[in-house]
C-alpha positions in Angstrom: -3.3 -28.4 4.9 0.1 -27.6 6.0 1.7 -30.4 5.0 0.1 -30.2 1.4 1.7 -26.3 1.4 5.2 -27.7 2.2 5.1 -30.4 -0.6 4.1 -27.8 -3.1 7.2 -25.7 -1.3 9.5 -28.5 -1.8 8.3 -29.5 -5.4 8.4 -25.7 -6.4 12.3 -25.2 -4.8 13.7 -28.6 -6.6 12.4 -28.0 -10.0 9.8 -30.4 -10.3 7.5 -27.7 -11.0 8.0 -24.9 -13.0 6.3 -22.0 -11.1 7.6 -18.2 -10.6 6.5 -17.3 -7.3 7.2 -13.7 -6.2 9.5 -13.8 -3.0 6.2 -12.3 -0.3 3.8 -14.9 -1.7 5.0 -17.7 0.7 4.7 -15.1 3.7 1.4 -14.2 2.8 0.8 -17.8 2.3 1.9 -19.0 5.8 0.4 -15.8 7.2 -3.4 -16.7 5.5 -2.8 -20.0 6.6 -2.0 -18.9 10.9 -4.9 -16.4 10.2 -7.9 -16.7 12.8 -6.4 -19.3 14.9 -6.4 -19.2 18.1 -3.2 -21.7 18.5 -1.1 -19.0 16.9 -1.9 -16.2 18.9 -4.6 -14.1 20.5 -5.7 -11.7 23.1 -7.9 -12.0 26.0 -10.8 -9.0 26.6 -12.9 -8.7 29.3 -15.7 -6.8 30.1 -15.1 -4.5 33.2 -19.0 -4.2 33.6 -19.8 -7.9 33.6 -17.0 -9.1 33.8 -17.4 -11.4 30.6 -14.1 -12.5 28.8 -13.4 -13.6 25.4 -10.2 -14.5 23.3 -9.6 -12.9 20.2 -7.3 -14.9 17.5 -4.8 -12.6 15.4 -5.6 -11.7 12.2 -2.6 -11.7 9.2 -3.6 -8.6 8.1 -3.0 -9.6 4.7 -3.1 -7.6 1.4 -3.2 -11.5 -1.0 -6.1 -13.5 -0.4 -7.6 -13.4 2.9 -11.4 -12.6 3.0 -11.3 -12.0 6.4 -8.5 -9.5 6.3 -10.0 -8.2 2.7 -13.3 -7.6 4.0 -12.3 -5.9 7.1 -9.8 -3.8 5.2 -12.9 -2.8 2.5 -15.0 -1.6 5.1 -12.3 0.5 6.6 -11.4 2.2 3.4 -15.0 2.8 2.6 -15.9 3.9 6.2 -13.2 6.2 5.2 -14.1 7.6 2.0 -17.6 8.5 3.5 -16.4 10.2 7.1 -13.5 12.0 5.4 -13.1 12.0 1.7 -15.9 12.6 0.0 -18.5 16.0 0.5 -21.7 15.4 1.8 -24.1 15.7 -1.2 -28.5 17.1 -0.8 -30.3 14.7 -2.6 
């Protein structure tokens, strides 16, 4: 997948292709791309009850593409709009 990214990278930057790319789309892109993997990056929690570990990949905390970023981000917005923006309503 990588390598396919790079070709477009290298056909975009000689003029092969003719695309307008704003200059934080290829950091999002590498960023969606190093999303979720454990290879790039994590963190190790543990339990202090049972003593149970797990490791935890980064996320890229994108604002482009990401669904995993996307969705965690719209339930955080709207877990915020219901505790603290909008009035409780009777029904």
């Amino acid at each position: 997948m990588r390598d396919n990214v790079e070709t477009l990278y290298g056909a975009i930057d000689d003029g092969a292709i003719a695309v307008w790319k704003p200059k934080h789309a290829k950091k999002e892109r590498e960023a969606y791309l190093d999303c979720g993997l454990l290879c790039r990056g994590f963190a190790r929690l543990r339990c202090e009850r049972c003593e149970e570990s797990r490791l935890v990949a980064f996320s890229c905390k994108g604002r482009g593409f990401c669904p995993s970023c996307l969705g965690r981000r719209m339930c955080a917005t709207a877990a915020n709009l219901i505790e603290d923006v909008l009035p409780e309503v009777a029904f």
